[in-house]
Structures are given as C-alpha cells and as structure tokens.
C-alpha positions, -999 to +999 in steps of 0.1 A: -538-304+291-530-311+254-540-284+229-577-302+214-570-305+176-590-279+154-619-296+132-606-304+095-620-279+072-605-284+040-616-316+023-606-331-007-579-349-031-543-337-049-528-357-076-493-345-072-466-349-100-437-355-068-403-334-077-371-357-075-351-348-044-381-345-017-398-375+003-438-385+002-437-370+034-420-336+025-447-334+000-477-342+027-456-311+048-461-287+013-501-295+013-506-287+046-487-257+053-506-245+015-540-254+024-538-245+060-549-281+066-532-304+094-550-335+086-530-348+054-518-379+040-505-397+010-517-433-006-485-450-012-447-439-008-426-431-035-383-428-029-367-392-028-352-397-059-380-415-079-407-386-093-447-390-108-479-397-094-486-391-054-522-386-043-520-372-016-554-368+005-567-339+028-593-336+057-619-365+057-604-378+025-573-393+042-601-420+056-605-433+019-567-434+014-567-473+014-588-470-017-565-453-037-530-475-018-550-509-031-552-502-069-528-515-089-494-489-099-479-481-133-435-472-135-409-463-162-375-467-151-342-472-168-328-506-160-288-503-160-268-542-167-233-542-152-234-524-119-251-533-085-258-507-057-261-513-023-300-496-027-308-514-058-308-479-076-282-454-084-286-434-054-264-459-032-225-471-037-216-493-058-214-527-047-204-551-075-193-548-110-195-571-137-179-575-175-212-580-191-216-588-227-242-570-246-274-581-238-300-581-271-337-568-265-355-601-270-333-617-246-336-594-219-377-593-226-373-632-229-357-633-194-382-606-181-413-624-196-402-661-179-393-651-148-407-619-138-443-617-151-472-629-136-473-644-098-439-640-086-425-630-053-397-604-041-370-598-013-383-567+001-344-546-003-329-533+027-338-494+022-378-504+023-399-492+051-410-526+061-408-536+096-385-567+107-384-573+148-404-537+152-377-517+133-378-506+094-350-520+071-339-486+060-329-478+097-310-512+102-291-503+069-281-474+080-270-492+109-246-512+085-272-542+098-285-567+075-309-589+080-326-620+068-365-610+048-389-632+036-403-632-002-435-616-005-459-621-029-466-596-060-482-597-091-464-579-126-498-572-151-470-563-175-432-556-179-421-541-209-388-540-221-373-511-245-343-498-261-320-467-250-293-450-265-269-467-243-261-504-247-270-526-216-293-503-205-334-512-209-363-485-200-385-505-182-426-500-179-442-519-150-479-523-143-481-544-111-496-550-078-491-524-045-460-533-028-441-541-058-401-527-057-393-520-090-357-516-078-353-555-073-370-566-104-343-545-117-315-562-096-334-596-100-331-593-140-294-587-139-290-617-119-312-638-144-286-622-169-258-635-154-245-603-135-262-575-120-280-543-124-297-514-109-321-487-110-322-453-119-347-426-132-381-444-117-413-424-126-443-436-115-472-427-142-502-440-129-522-450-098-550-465-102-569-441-125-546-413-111-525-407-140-495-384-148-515-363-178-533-349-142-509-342-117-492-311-110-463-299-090-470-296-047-475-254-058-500-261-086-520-295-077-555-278-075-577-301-049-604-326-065-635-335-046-631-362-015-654-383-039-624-385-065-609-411-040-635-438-050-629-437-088-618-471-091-653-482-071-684-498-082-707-466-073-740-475-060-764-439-068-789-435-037-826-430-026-830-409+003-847-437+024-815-456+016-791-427+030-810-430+064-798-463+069-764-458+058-756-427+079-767-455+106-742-476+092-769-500+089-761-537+074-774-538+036-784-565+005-753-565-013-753-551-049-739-566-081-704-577-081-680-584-053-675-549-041-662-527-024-691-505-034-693-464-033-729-449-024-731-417-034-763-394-016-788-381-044-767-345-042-732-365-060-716-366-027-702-397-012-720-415+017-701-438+026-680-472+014-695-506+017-677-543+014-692-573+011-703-592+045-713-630+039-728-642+008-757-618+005-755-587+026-728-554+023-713-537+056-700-506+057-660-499+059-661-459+062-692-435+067-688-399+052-705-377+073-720-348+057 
C-alpha cells in the first residue's frame, strides 16, 4: 500500500523575487523543504536565467493558482540587434550574425509599435514547455529535433522601447497577456529590422498585482494569507445565511460585473470563487473549506 499523504497544514501565498540560475520548480523545492509543506506550486514559469516575480502558492492556496496564472505579466529585458541564438536569448549558441547598421530609438519603437502591439500572434520557440504530439519542445530541442508550431494568439498592453549604453541594444518593458515569450518579440523585432536579435537580462516585475517592490528572495518571502491569491477579484463580502449555501456549493444570482467573483465569509476569510453561469446566475469554480 502507498504511504496516505499527510493533511496540508501550512496555507498561504509567497511572492518570490526568483534568483537567476534556479528553475520555477527549484524554487517550489526551496518552499517546501522551508515550510515543511509538500503541497506547493507556482502560477506561471519563469526560465533559469530570467529573475523577478514568482508567486508561488502553498497548501489549499495552490487551488487558486489559476487566478494568479490568468492576470496579465509585466518584463524588462535588454533587446540585443545583430546576434540570433538558437534559444532566442543569450543562454543558447549563436546561430546567425548580422552587419547591422545602427538602429535609432524612434525607429525601433516605430517597428515595435506597428507590428508588435496590440492583437498579435507568436511562434511559441523551441525551448518552451508546450506540448506538440505529447512531448514538450524543449525535450525535442535537445533532441536536435525541430518541429513545425502554430501561432498563438497574445495580446502586448504596452512595449516600450529605451536607450542603453550600448548601441543596437534596446531595454525593453512588456505588459502583456499570459503566455507571451518575450524572447521572440525580441527575435521577431530584429527580423522587422532587417536582421536579428536576442534576449538577455529578462526580469519580470509584476504579476497581476504581485509586484517586485514585494517579493523577496526563496529564504526571506514571508507567507501572505491564501486570500491574497484573489486580489485581482471582484470580492463579494458575505451574510452568514449566504455562506450556508456556498459551503453547499449552491448555484447563486450573479453579482455586478462579469466575474469571476471572490466571497469572503464575515470573519475576512475566503469562501470560495464563483464564475458566471448563464445570463443571470453565478456557479462556483473552487470552495475553500474552513
């Protein structure tokens, strides 16, 4: 028989400032062997070599993870003309290099502001963890194995151009939808350019209403309530009648807006999540027991 898993105890929510060097899931490995907790898990992957906001979720918190992976993510990067990698950023081998003239500014931001703003879509790079044929496109690269991947959509809210100290070389802040690589708008500018480019230095800054001003090293993060996972929610503040019928999971009236909608118990804890279900009614999406 199969050792029965022990009862999460430790509830809550880390916003980690994620060391260069380490992966998401080296990070989810720290914050369990610190807070003694097995049940831990992140809301959105960042690359071993990019570094900023993880929030990473413990104990009956990892069920509201898909609140905090939805919201929209915030970058700075540096944006390097001239040279393509086989990863899109400097981490891999250099693929291609090209005798670029110096790009001005407004150009670049001209290019960026045509081209890749707004409703646009992107060829997921080969070192992303999406799926093709049941295996991830970072194990087929490694494999030496390229394969064919179709666009998906994104959205870029804003992508801001901005001098360095080295010519042909942009810092780039992003505000954009999840599932944005920030490596190929990188490698997608340089093309519009008429060369190449790459990545290096990604940070991200904000997720959500995560931001970098709150997050701490894996050793320091101190752990927010489970209700901290909601932020970005409509919060719906209930009666005591109402809670009965939501710890049923009971089908409600919708409230204002389109949802999803957090109702939070008359003590300030949270009750549950609810979406909208038809024209007129809310169900719920995740129950937080007591």
């Amino acid at each position: 028989m199969g050792r029965k898993k022990r009862p999460a105890t430790t509830h809550g929510i880390a916003v980690v400032d994620k060391p260069t060097g380490v992966t998401s899931h080296d990070v989810v490995a720290m914050l369990r062997k610190r807070f003694d907790e097995r049940q831990v898990g992140h809301g959105g992957t960042l690359d071993p070599s990019a570094t900023g906001v993880l929030v990473v979720a413990v104990g009956k918190a990892t069920k509201l993870l898909r609140f905090v992976e939805k919201t929209r993510k915030a970058y700075i990067g540096e944006i390097v003309l001239g040279t393509e990698t086989d990863s899109l950023d400097a981490d891999g081998e250099v693929t291609v290099t090209h005798d670029m003239p110096e790009v001005s500014l407004a150009d670049a931001q001209a290019m960026v502001d045509e081209h890749l703003t707004g409703d646009i879509e992107q060829v997921p790079p080969m070192v992303s963890a999406i799926k093709i044929d049941g295996k991830r496109l970072h194990e087929l690269a490694r494999e030496g194995i390229e394969v064919e991947r179709p666009p998906r959509p994104v959205t870029i809210y804003s992508f801001q151009l901005m001098p360095t100290d080295e010519p042909n070389v942009f810092l780039a802040a992003v505000e954009c939808t999840p599932g944005t690589y920030i490596r190929t708008l990188a490698a997608d500018l340089g093309h519009l350019l008429g060369g190449g480019a790459h990545l290096r230095n990604l940070r991200r800054t904000a997720v959500g209403r995560f931001t970098i001003g709150e997050a701490k090293s894996p050793d320091e993060c101190e752990l927010l309530p489970v209700e901290e996972a909601v932020r970005t929610l409509d919060r719906v503040d209930m009666t005591e009648q109402l809670d009965d019928f939501v710890s049923n999971g009971r089908v409600l009236p919708a409230w204002e807006g389109e949802g999803p909608w957090a109702l939070f118990r008359t003590d300030g804890t949270l009750a549950a999540v609810y979406e909208r279900h038809g024209s007129t009614e809310a169900k719920p999406m995740v129950v937080v027991p007591r």
